[in-house]
ZAPARO-480028 format. One record per residue (C-alpha): residue number from 1; x, y, z. Coordinates in steps of 0.02 Angstrom, whole numbers, plus 50000, padded with zeros to 5 digits. Example, Ala and Ser with C-alpha at 12.3 -4.5 7.8 and 13.67 -1.06 7.14 Angstrom:
<pts>
<pt><lumse>1</lumse><x>50615</x><y>49775</y><z>50390</z></pt>
<pt><lumse>2</lumse><x>50684</x><y>49947</y><z>50357</z></pt>
</pts>
This chain:
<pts>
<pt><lumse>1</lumse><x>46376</x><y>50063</y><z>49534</z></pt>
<pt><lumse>2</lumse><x>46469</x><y>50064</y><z>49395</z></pt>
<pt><lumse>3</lumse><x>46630</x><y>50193</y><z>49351</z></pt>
<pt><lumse>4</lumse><x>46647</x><y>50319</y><z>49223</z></pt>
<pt><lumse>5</lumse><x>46745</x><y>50269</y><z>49093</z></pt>
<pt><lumse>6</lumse><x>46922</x><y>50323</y><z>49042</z></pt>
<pt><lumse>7</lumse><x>46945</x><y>50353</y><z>48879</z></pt>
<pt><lumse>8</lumse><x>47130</x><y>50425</y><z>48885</z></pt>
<pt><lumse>9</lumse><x>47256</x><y>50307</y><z>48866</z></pt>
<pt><lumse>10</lumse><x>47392</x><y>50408</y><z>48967</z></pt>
<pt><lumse>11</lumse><x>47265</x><y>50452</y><z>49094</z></pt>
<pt><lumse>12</lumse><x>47248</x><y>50241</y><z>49099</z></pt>
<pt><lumse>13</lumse><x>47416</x><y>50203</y><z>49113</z></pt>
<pt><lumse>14</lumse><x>47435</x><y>50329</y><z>49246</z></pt>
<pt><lumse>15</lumse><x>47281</x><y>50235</y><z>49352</z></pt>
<pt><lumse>16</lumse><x>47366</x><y>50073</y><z>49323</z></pt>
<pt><lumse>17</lumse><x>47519</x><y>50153</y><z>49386</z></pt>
<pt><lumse>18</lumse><x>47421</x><y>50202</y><z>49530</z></pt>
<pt><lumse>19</lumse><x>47362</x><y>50043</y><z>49577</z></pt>
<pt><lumse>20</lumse><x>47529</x><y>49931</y><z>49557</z></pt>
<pt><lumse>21</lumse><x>47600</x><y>50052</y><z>49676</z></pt>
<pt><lumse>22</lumse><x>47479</x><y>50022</y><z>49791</z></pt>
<pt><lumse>23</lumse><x>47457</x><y>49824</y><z>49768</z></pt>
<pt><lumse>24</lumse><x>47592</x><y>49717</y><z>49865</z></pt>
<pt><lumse>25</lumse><x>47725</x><y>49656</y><z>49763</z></pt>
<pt><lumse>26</lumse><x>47847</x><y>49484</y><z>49771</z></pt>
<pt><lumse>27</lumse><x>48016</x><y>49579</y><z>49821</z></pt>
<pt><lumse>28</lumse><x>48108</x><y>49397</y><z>49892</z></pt>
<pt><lumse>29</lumse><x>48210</x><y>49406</y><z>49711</z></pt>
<pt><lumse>30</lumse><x>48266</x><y>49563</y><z>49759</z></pt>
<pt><lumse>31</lumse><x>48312</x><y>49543</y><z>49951</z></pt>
<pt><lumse>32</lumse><x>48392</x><y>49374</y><z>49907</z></pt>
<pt><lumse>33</lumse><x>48511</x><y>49498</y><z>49781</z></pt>
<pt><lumse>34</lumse><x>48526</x><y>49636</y><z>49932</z></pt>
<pt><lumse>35</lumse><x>48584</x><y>49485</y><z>50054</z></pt>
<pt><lumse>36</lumse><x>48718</x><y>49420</y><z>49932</z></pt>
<pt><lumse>37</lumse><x>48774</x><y>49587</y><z>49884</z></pt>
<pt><lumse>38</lumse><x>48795</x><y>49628</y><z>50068</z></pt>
<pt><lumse>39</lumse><x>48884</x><y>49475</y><z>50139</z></pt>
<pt><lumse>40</lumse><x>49008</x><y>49504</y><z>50013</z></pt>
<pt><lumse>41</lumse><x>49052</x><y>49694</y><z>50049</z></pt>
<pt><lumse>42</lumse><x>49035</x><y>49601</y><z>50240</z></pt>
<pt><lumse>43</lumse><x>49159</x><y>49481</y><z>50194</z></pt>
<pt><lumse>44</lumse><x>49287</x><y>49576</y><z>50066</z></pt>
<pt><lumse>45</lumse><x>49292</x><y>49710</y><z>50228</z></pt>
<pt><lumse>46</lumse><x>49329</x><y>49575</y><z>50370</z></pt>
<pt><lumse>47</lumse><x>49455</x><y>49514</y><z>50271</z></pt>
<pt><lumse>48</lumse><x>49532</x><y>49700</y><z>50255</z></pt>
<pt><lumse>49</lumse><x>49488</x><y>49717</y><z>50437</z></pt>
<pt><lumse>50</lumse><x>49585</x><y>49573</y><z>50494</z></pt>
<pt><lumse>51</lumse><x>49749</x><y>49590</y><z>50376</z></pt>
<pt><lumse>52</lumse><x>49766</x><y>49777</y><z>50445</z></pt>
<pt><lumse>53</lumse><x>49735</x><y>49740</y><z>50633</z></pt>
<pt><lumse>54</lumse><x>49766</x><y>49584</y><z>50655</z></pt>
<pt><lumse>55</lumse><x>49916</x><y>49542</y><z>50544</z></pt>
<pt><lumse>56</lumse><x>50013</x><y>49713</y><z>50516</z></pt>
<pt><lumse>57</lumse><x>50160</x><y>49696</y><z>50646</z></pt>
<pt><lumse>58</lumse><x>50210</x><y>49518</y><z>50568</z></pt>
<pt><lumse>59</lumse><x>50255</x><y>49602</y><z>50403</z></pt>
<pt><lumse>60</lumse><x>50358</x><y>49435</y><z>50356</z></pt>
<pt><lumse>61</lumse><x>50173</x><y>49336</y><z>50370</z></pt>
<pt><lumse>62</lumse><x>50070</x><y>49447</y><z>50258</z></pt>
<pt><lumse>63</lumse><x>50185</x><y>49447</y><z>50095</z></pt>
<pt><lumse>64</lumse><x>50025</x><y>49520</y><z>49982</z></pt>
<pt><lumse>65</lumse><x>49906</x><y>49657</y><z>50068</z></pt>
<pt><lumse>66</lumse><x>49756</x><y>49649</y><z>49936</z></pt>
<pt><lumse>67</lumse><x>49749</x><y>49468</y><z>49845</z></pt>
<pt><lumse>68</lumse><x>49655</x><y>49543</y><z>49708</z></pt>
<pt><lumse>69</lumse><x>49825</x><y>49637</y><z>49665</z></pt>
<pt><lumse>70</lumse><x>49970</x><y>49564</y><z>49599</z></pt>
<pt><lumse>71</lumse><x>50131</x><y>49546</y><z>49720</z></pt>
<pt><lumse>72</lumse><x>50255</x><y>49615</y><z>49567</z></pt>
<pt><lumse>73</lumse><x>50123</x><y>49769</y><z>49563</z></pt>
<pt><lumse>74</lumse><x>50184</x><y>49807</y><z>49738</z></pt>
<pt><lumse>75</lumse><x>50379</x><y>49758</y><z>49717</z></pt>
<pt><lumse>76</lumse><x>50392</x><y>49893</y><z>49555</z></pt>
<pt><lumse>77</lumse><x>50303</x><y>50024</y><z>49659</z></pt>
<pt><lumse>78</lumse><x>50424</x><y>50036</y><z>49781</z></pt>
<pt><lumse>79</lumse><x>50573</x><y>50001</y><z>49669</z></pt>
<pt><lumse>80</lumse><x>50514</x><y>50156</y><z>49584</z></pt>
<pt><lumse>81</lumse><x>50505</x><y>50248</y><z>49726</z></pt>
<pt><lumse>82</lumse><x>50679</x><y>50202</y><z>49782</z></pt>
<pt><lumse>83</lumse><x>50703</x><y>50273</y><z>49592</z></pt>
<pt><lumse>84</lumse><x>50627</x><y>50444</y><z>49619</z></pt>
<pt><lumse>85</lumse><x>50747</x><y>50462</y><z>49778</z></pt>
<pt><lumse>86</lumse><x>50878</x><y>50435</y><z>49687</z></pt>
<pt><lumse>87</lumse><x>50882</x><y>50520</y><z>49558</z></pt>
<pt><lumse>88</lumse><x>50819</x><y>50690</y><z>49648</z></pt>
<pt><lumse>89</lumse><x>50950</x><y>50649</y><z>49759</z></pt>
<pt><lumse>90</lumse><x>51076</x><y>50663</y><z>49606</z></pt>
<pt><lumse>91</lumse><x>51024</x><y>50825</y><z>49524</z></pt>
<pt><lumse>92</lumse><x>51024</x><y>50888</y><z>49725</z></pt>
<pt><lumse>93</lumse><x>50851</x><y>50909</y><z>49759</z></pt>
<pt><lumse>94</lumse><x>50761</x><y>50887</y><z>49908</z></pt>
<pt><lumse>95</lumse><x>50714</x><y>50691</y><z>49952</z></pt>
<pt><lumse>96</lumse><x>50554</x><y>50643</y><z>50066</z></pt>
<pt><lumse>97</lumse><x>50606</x><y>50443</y><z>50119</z></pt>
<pt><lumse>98</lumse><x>50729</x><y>50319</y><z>50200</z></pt>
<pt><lumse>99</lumse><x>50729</x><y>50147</y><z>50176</z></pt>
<pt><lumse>100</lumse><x>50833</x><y>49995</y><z>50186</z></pt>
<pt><lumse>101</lumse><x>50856</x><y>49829</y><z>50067</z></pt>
<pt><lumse>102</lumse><x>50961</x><y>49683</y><z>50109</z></pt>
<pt><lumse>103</lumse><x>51127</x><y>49636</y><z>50042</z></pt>
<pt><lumse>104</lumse><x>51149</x><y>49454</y><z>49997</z></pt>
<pt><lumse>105</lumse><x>51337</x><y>49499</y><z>49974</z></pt>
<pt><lumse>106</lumse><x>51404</x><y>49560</y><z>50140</z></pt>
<pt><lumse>107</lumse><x>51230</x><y>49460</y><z>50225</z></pt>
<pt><lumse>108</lumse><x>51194</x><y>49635</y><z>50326</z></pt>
<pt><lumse>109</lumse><x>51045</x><y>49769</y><z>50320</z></pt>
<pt><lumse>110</lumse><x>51073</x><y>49940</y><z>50226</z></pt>
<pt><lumse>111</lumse><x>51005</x><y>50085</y><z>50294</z></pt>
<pt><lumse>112</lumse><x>50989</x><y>50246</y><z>50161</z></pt>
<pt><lumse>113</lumse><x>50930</x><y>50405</y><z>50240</z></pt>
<pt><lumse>114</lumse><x>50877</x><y>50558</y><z>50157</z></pt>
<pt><lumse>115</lumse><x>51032</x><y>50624</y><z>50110</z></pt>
<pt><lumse>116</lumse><x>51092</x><y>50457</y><z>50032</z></pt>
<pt><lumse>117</lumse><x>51193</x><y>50396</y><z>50153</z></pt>
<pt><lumse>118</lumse><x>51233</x><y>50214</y><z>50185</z></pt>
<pt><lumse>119</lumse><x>51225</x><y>50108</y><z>50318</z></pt>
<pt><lumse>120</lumse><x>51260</x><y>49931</y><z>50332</z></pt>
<pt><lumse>121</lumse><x>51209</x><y>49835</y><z>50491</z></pt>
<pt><lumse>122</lumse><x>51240</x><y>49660</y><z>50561</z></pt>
<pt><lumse>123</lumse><x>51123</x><y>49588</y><z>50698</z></pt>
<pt><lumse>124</lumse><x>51191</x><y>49479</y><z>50798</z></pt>
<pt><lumse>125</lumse><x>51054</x><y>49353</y><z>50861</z></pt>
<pt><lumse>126</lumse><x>51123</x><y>49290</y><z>51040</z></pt>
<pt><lumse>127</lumse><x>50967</x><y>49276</y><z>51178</z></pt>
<pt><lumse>128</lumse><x>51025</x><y>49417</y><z>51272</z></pt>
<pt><lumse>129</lumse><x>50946</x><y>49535</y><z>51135</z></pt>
<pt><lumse>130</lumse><x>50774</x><y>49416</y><z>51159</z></pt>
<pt><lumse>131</lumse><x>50707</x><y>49555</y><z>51236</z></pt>
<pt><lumse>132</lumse><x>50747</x><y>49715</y><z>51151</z></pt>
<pt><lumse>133</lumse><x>50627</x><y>49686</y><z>51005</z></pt>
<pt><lumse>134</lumse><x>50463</x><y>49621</y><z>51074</z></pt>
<pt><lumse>135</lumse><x>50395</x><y>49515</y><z>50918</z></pt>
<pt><lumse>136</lumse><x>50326</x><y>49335</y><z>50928</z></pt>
<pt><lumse>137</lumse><x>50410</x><y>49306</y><z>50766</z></pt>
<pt><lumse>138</lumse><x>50591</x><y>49305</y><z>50863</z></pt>
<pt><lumse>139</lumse><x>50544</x><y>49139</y><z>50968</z></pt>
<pt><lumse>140</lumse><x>50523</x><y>49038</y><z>50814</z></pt>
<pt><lumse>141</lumse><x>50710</x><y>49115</y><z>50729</z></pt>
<pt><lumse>142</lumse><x>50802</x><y>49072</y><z>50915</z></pt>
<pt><lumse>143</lumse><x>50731</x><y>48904</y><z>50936</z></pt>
<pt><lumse>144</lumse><x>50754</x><y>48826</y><z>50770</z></pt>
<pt><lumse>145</lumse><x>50915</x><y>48815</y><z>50672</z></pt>
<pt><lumse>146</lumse><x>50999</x><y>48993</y><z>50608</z></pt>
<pt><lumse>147</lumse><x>51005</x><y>48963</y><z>50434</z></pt>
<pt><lumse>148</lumse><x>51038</x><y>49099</y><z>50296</z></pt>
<pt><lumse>149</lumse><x>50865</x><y>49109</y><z>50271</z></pt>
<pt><lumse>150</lumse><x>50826</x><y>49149</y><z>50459</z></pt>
<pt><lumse>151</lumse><x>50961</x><y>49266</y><z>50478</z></pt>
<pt><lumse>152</lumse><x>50899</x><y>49366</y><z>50318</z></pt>
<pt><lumse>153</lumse><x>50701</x><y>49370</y><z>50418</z></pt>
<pt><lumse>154</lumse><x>50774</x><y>49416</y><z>50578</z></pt>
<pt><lumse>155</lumse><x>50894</x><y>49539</y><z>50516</z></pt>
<pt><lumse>156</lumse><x>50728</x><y>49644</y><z>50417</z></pt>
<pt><lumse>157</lumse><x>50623</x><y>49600</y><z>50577</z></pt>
<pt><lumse>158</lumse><x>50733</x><y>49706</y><z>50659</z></pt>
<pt><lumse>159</lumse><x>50753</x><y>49822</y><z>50531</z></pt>
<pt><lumse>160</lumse><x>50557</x><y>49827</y><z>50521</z></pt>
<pt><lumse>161</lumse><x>50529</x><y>49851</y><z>50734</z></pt>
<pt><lumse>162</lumse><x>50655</x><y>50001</y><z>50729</z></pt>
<pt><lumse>163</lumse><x>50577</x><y>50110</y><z>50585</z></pt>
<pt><lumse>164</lumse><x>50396</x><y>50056</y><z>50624</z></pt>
<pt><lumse>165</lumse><x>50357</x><y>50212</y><z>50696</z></pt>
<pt><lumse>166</lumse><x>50453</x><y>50305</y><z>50576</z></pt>
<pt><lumse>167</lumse><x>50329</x><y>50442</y><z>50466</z></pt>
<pt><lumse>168</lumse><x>50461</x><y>50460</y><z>50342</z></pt>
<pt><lumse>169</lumse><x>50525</x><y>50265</y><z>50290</z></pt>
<pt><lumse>170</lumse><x>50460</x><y>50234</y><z>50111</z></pt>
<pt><lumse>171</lumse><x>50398</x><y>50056</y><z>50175</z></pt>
<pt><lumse>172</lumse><x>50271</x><y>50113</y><z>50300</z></pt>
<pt><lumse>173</lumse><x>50208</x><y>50259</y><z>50187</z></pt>
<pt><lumse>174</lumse><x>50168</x><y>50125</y><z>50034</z></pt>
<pt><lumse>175</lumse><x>50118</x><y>50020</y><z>50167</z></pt>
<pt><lumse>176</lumse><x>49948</x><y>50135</y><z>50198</z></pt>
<pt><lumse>177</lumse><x>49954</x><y>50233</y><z>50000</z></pt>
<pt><lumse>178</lumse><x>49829</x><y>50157</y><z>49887</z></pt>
<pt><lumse>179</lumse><x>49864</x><y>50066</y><z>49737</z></pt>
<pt><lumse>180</lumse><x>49801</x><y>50176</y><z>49579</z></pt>
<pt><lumse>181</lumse><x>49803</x><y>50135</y><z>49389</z></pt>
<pt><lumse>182</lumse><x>49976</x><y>50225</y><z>49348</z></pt>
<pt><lumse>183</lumse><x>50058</x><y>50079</y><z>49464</z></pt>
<pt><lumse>184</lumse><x>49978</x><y>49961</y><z>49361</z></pt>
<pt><lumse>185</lumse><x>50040</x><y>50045</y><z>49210</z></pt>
<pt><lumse>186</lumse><x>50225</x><y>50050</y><z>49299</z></pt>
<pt><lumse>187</lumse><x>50210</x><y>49875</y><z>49360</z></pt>
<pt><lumse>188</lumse><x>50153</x><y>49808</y><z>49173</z></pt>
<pt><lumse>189</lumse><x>50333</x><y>49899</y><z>49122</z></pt>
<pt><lumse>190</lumse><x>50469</x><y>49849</y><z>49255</z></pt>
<pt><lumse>191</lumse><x>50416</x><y>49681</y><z>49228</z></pt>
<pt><lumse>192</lumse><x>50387</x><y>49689</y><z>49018</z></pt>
<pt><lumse>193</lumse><x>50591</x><y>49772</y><z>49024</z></pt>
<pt><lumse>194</lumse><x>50662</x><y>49650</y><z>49182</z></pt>
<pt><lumse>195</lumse><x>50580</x><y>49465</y><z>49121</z></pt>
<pt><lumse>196</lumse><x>50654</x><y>49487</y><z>48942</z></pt>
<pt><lumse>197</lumse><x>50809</x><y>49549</y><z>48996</z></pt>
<pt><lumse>198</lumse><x>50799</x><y>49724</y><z>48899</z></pt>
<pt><lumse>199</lumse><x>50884</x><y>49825</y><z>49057</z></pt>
<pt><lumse>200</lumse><x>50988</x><y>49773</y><z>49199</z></pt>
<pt><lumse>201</lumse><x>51025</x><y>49867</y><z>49370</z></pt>
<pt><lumse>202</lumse><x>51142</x><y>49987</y><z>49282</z></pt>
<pt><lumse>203</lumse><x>51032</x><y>50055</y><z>49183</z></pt>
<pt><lumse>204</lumse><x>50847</x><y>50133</y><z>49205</z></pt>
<pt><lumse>205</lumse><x>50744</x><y>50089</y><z>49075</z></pt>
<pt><lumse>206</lumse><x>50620</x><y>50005</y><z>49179</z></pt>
<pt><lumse>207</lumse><x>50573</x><y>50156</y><z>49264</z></pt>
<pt><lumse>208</lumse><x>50450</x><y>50269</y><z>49211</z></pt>
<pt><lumse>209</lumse><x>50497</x><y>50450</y><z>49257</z></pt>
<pt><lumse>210</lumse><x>50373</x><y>50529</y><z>49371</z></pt>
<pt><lumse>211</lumse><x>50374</x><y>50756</y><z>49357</z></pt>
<pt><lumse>212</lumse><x>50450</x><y>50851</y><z>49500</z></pt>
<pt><lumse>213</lumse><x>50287</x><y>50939</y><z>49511</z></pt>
<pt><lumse>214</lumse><x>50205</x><y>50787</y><z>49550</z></pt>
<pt><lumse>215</lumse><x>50318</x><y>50720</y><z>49672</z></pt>
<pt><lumse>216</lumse><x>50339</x><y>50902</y><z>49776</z></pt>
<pt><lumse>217</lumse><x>50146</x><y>50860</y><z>49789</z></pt>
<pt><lumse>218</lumse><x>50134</x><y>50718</y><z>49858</z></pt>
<pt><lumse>219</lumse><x>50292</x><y>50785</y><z>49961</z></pt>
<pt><lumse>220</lumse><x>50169</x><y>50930</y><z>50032</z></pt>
<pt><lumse>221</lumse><x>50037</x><y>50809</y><z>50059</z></pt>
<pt><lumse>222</lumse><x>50138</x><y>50715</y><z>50196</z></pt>
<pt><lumse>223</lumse><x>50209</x><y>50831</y><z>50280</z></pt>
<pt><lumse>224</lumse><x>50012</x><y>50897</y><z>50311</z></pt>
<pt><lumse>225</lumse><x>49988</x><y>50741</y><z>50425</z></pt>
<pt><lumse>226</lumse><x>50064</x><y>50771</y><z>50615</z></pt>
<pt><lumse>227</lumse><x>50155</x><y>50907</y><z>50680</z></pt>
<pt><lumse>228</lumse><x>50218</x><y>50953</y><z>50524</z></pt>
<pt><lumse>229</lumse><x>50075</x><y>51076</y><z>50466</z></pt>
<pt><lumse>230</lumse><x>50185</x><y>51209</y><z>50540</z></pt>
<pt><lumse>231</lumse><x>50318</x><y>51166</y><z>50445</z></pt>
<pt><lumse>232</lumse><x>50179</x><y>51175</y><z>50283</z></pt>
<pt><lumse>233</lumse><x>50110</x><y>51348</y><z>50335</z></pt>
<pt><lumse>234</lumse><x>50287</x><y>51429</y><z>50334</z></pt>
<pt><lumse>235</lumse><x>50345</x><y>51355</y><z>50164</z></pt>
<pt><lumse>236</lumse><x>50174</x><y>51407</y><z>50101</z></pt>
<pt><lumse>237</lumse><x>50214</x><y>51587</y><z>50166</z></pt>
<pt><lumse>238</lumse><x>50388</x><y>51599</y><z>50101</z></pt>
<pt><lumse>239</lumse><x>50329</x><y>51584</y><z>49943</z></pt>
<pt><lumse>240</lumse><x>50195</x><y>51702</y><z>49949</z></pt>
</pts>
């Protein structure tokens, strides 16, 4: 029996359109791309997995979260942040952070709270303090020899165990923020103004400025997480 003939050419493409969709088709190129693809989303994530869960508490062992970013990316980040405290600090407005830096010159920790005051802190590493800051990382500093270099770790160690838990100490809030372009951008600058020698710490050239607008933001945007959203709700009302 023999069909009628189609003499349209879109009404033949459309039949041959028809049957292809129909026929069985080789799809092992494309499942060979969907396994590769897959194993490494599978593989970038364990690795994300395991940094945050597994390697978070020993913040002396994981020097670089993301290896795809730069270390100096993350180093002018916070030194701008440090920055922005300061300098709201000095034309007395409100500041969101604490934080604390170590001083090669006196060999102690210094502590700045929100108001922008200072201070310094000596641990003294004897074993009877073994066991007020439960980290594996102390076993290693006791048992081997307490050079400068040890005293610096353990000093930020314990620095590190008592504002872990601390909402408002810059380090743990950069700690969980994202890395976004504009840190790029700042990072490209502290180090273009600091590695030719074009500013030094008296002066702030390597800082880019960030708006107040955008900082009381960001401000607002912490202080939704917690207990703090009754805090929010009665700023937001005073100003209504």
């Amino acid at each position: 029996m023999r069909y009628l003939q189609v003499k349209s050419k879109i009404f033949q493409m459309y039949l041959r359109g028809l049957r292809g969709f129909f026929q069985p088709q080789d799809t092992t190129v494309n499942k060979r791309k969907m396994r590769m693809f897959l194993s490494l989303l599978f593989s970038l994530y364990s690795y994300g997995w395991i940094q945050h869960n597994w390697l978070k508490h020993e913040f002396d062992i994981r020097k670089q979260p993301n290896f795809l970013i730069p270390i100096w990316v993350y180093h002018a980040r916070r030194e701008h942040y440090i920055y922005y405290e300061q300098s709201r600090l000095a034309r007395g407005l409100t500041t969101t952070f604490s934080y604390y830096d170590w001083d090669p010159v006196s060999q102690m920790v210094c502590y700045t709270d929100k108001q922008g005051k200072q201070k310094f802190e000596k641990s003294i590493f004897n074993r009877e303090r073994l066991d007020i800051i439960d980290n594996a990382l102390f076993e290693e500093i006791f048992r081997g020899e307490m050079t400068s270099e040890k005293i610096k770790r353990g000093s930020l160690l314990v620095a590190y165990e008592l504002n872990c838990k601390n909402r408002f100490d810059l380090d743990n809030y950069l700690h969980y923020k994202p890395i976004n372009p504009m840190d790029f951008i700042r990072g490209l600058h502290f180090q273009f103004y600091v590695q030719l020698g074009l500013t030094n710490q008296y002066r702030y050239d390597h800082f880019i400025s960030k708006p107040d607008w955008l900082y009381e933001w960001e401000q607002w945007k912490i202080e939704l997480n917690g207990m703090d959203r009754l805090n929010y709700f009665n700023k937001f009302v005073s100003q209504k």
